[in-house]
C-alpha positions in Angstrom: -5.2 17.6 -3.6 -4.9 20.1 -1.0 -7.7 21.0 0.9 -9.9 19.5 3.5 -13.0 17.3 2.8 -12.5 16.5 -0.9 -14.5 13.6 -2.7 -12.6 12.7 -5.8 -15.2 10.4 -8.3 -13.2 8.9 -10.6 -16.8 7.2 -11.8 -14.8 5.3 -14.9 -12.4 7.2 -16.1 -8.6 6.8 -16.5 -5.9 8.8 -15.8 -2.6 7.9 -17.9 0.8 9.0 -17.4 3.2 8.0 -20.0 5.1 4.8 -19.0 7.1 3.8 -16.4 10.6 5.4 -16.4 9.2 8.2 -18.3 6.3 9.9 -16.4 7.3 12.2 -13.4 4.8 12.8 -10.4 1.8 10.9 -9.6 -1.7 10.2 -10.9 -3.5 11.5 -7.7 -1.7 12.9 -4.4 -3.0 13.9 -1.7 -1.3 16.6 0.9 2.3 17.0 -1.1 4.4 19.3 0.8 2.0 20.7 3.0 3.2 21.9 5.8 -0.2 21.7 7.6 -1.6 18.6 5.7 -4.6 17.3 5.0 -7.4 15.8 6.5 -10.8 14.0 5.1 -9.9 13.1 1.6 -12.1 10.8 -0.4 -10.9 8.9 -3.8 -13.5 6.3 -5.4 -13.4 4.2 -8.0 -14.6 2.7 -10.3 -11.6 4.5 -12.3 -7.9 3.4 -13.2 -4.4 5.1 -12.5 -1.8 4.2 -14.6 1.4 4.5 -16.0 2.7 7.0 -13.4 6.0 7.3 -11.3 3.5 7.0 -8.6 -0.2 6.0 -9.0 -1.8 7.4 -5.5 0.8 9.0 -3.0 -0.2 10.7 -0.1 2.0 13.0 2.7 0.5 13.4 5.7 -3.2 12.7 5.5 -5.1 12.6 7.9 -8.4 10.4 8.1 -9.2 9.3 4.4 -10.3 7.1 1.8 -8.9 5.5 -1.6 -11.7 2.6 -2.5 -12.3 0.6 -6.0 -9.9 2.2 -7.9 -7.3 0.3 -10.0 -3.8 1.2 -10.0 -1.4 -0.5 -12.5 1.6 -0.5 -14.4 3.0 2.8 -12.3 6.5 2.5 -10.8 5.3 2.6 -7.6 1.4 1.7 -7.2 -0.1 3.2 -3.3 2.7 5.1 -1.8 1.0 6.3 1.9 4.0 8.1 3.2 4.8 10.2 6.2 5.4 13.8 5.9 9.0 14.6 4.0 8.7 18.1 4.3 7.8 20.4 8.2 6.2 18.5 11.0 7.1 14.7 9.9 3.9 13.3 10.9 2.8 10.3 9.7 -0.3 9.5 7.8 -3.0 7.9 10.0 -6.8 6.8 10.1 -6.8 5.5 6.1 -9.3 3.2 4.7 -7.8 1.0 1.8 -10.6 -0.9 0.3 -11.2 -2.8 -2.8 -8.5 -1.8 -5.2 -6.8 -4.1 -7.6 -3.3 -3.2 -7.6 -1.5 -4.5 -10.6 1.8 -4.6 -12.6 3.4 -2.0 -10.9 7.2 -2.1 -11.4 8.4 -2.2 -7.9 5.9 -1.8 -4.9 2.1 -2.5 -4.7 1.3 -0.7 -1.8 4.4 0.8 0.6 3.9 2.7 4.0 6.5 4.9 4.6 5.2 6.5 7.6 1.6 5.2 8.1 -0.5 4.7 11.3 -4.1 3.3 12.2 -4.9 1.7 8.6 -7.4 -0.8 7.6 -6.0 -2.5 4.2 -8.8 -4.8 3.4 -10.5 -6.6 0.0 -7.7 -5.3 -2.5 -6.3 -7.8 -5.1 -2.6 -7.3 -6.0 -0.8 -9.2 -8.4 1.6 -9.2 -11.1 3.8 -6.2 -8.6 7.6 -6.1 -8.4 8.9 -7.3 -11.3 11.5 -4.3 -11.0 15.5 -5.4 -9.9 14.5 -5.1 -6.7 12.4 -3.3 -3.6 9.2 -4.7 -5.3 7.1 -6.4 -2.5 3.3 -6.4 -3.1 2.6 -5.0 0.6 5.4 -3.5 2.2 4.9 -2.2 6.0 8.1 -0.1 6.1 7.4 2.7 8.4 4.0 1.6 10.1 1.9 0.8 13.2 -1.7 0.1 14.3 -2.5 -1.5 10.6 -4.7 -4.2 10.5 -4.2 -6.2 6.4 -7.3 -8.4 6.5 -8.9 -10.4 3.5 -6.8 -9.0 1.0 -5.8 -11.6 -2.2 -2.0 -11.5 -2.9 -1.1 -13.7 -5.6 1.4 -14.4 -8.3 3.5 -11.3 -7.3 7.3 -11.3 -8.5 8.6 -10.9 -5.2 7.5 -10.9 -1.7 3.8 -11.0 -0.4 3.4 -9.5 2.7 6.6 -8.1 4.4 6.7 -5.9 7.6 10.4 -4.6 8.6 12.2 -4.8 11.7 11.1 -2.4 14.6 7.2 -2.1 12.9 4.7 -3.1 15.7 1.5 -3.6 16.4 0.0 -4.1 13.6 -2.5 -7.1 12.3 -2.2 -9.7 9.3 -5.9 -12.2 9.0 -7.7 -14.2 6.9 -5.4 -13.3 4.0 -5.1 -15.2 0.9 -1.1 -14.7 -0.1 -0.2 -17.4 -2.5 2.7 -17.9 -5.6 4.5 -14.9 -4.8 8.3 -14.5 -5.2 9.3 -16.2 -1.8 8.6 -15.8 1.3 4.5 -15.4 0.7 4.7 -13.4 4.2 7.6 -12.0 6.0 7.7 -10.4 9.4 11.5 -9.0 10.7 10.1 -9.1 14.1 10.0 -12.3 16.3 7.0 -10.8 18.1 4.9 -7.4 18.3 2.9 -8.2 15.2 -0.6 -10.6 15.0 -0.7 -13.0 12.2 -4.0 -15.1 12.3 -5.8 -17.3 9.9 -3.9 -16.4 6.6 -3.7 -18.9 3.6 -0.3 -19.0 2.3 2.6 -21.4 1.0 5.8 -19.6 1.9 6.9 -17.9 5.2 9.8 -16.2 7.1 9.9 -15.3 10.3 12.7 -13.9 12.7 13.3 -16.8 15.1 9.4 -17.2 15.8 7.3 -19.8 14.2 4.6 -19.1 11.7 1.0 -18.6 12.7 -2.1 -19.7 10.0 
């Protein structure tokens, strides 16, 4: 997509790619290489993206929505990514709300540039059985993100990881369990807020884990 205040209604229907290491592009993207972006973009579910390179990528969006859609068996699932081509600006002010995020080769959901996100009520599971780079959540490139009462389960690597120098963003009342070890991971030995999250396995630089 790439104009201002679209609504995309997937209202039950699929869009197929054909297969991971075969399909090029993505299901849905919003913004690719504009050099202005885009801002107020919608995508709800119900409805299914699968068997893309990418299921939903998006490049500099600004103030959007992807709810109740279900993204599986893509190489990468949510790819929320920072501009690659002009300004460089990251992708702020997202909603991601009630997806189920499955069976995608490497990551669930990756920001790569991403600020001022609410991640809440999506399932992810089954993500990352790829050689490698295949955490369910991975906060790469990201600050101001609050990951709250999401259910992170039986993923093939990591559950939650945020990388070194990513601050400021929130981790509650999560349920992150049976995932390729650690369950959470945070690079950082402060900056971040963990609270209340269920969870067997943790790593943490040099700082103790919080519940």
């Amino acid at each position: 997509m790439a104009a201002n205040g679209v609504t995309l209604r997937l209202e039950g229907h699929t869009l197929a790619g054909t297969g991971i290491g075969t399909s090029l592009g993505s299901g849905i993207s919003m913004g690719p290489a504009l050099y202005v972006g885009v801002r107020d973009v919608r995508v709800e579910g119900p409805g299914t993206v699968r068997d893309f390179r990418y299921g939903i990528v998006t490049e500099h969006l600004e103030r959007g929505l992807i709810r109740g859609i279900t993204v599986a068996r893509n190489e990468q699932g949510l790819a929320l990514n920072r501009r690659f081509a002009g300004d460089g600006l990251p992708t702020t002010d997202i909603q991601v709300l009630d997806n189920l995020v499955r069976d995608n080769w490497y990551h669930g959901i990756t920001l790569n540039g991403g600020a001022h996100f609410v991640i809440r009520g999506n399932r992810l599971a089954g993500n990352g059985a790829g050689p490698a780079n295949g955490v369910a959540l991975f906060l790469y490139d990201a600050t101001g993100i609050l990951v709250a009462g999401n259910t992170i389960v039986e993923n093939h690597q990591g559950g939650i990881t945020i990388l070194r120098g990513q601050l400021g963003n929130t981790v509650a009342e999560n349920t992150v369990l049976r995932n390729g070890t650690p369950d959470l991971e945070d690079d950082n030995c402060r900056g971040n807020t963990w609270l209340r999250n269920r969870y067997g396995t943790a790593w943490w630089a040099a700082c103790p884990p919080a519940r």
